[in-house]
C-alpha positions as a printed NumPy array, in Angstrom:
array([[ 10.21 ,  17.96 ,   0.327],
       [ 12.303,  15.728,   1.703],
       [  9.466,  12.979,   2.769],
       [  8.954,  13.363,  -1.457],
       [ 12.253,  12.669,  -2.434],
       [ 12.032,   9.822,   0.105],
       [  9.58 ,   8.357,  -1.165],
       [ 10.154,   8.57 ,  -5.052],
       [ 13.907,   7.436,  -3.671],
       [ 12.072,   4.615,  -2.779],
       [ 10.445,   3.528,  -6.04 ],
       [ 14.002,   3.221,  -7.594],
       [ 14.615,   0.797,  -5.505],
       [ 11.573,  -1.6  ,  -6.177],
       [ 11.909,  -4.616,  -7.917],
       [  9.428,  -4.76 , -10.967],
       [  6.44 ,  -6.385, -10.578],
       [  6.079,  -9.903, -10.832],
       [  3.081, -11.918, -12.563],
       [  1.793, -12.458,  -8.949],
       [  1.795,  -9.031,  -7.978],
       [ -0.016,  -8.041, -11.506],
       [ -2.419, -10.459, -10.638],
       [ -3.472,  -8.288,  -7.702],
       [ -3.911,  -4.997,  -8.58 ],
       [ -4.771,  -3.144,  -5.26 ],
       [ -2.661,  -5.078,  -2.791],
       [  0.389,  -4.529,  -5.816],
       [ -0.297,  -0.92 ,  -5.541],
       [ -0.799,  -0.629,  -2.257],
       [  2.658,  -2.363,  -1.219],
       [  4.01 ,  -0.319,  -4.131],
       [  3.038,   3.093,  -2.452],
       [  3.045,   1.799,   1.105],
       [  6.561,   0.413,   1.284],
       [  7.611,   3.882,  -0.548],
       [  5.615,   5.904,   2.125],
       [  7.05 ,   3.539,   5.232],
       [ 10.165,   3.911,   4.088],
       [ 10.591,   7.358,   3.54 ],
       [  8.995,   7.704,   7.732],
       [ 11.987,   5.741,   8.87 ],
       [ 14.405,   8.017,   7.174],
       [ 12.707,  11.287,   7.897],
       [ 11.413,  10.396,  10.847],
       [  7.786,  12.133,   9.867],
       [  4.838,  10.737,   8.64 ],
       [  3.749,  11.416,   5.34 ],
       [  0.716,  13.088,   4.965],
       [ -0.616,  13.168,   8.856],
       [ -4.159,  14.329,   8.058],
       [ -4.636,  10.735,   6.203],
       [ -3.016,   9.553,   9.135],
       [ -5.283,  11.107,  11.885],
       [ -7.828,   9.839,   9.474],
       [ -6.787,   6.567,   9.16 ],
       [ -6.022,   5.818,  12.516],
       [ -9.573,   6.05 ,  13.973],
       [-10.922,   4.029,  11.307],
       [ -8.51 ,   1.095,  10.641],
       [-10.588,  -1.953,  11.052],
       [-13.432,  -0.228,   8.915],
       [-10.813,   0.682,   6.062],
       [ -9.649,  -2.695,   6.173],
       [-12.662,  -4.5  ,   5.949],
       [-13.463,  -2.434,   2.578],
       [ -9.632,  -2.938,   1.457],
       [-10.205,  -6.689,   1.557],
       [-13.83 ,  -6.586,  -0.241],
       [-12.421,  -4.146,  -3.116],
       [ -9.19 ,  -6.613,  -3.299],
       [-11.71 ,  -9.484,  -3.643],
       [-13.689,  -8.317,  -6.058],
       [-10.853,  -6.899,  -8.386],
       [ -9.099, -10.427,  -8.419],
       [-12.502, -12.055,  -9.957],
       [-13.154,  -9.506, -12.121],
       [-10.854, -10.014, -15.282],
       [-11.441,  -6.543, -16.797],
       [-10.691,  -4.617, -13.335],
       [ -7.292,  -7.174, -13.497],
       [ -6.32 ,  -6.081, -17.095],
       [ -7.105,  -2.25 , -16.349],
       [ -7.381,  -1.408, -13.091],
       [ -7.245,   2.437, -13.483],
       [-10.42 ,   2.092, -15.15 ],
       [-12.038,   0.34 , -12.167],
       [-13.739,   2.62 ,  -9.754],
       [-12.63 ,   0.508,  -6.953],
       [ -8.947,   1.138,  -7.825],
       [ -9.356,   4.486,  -7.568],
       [-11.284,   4.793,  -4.809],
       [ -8.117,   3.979,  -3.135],
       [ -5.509,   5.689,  -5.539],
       [ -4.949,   7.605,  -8.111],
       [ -7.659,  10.064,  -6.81 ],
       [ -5.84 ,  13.726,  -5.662],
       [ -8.463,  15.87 ,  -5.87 ],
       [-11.15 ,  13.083,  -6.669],
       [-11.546,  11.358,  -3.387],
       [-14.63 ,   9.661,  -2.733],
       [-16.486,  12.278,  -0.233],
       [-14.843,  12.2  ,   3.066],
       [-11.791,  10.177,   2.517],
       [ -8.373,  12.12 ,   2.376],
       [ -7.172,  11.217,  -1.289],
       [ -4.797,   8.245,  -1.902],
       [ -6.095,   5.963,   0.899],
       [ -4.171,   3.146,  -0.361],
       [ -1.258,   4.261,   0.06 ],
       [ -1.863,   4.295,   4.389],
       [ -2.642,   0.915,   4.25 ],
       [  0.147,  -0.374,   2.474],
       [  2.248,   0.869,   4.785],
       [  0.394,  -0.38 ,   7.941],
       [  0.769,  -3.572,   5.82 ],
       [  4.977,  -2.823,   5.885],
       [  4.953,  -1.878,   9.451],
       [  3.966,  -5.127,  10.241],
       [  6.026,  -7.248,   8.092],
       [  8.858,  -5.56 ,   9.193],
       [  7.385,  -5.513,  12.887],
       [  7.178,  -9.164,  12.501],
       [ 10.155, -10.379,  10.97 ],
       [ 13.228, -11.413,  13.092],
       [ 15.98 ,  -9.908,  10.532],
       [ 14.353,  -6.142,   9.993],
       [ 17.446,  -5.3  ,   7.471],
       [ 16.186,  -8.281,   5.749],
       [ 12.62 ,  -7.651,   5.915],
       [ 13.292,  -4.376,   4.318],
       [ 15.112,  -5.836,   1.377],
       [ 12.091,  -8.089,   0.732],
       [  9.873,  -5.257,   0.92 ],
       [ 11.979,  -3.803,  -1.6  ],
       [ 12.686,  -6.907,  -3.682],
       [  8.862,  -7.068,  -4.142],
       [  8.346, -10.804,  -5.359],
       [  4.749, -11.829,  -3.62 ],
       [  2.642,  -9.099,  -2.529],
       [  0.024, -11.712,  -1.183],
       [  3.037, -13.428,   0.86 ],
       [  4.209, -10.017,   2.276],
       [  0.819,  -9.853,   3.062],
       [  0.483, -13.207,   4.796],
       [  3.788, -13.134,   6.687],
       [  2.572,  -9.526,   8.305],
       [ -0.475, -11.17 ,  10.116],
       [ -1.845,  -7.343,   9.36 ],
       [ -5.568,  -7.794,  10.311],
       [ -6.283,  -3.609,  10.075]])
């Protein structure tokens, strides 16, 4: 429980969303969730959920690779934009307990987000600072950028 509270602790936090970060759904969410889910590992020192972890893990550059093509084509398409829990590529990576696409553990998304915030925060030279940026959540697609996360 306490990983939870950590987490939805977390989403307190979080700025709101910006016109940027509304602009692109899935990274948006997955900072959203990721930065909540990195977060609440540094201050309970456990991951959480380690079976989408040991999942993850062994498949990063693959997941990655299909992160980046869902991203894509949700930023051209206008109606996945507007609604993305309609779109089936949203939810391939959230909103999906107990509807995962067969063989994924459910809420994928949510893992690479916070690869995504390991890095950033990996990267930056003021961590404390970092954080707050994570936090501040202004430019999804800069947090992005300025983690050099390549999956």
């Amino acid at each position: 429980m306490r990983g939870f509270f950590a987490h939805e602790t977390v989403h307190t936090w979080q700025g709101d969303e910006s016109p940027e970060a509304l602009a692109d759904p899935l990274l948006n969410q997955a900072l959203r969730e990721g930065v909540a889910d990195y977060l609440a590992t540094l201050v309970t020192g456990e991951i959480p959920n380690p079976n989408r972890d040991a999942w993850a893990r062994g498949q990063e550059a693959r997941l990655w690779q299909e992160f980046k093509r869902d991203r894509q084509a949700m930023q051209a398409g206008s109606a996945e934009q507007q609604n993305p829990l309609g779109s089936a590529r949203f939810k391939r990576w959230f909103v999906n307990c107990g509807a995962a696409p067969e063989g994924w553990p459910y809420e994928a998304g949510y893992w690479i987000g916070m690869r995504i915030a390991e890095a950033y925060v990996k990267r930056a030279p003021d961590k404390r600072t970092a954080i707050r940026q994570l936090l501040e959540f202004q430019n999804p697609s800069e947090i992005l950028e300025k983690s050099a996360y390549r999956g």
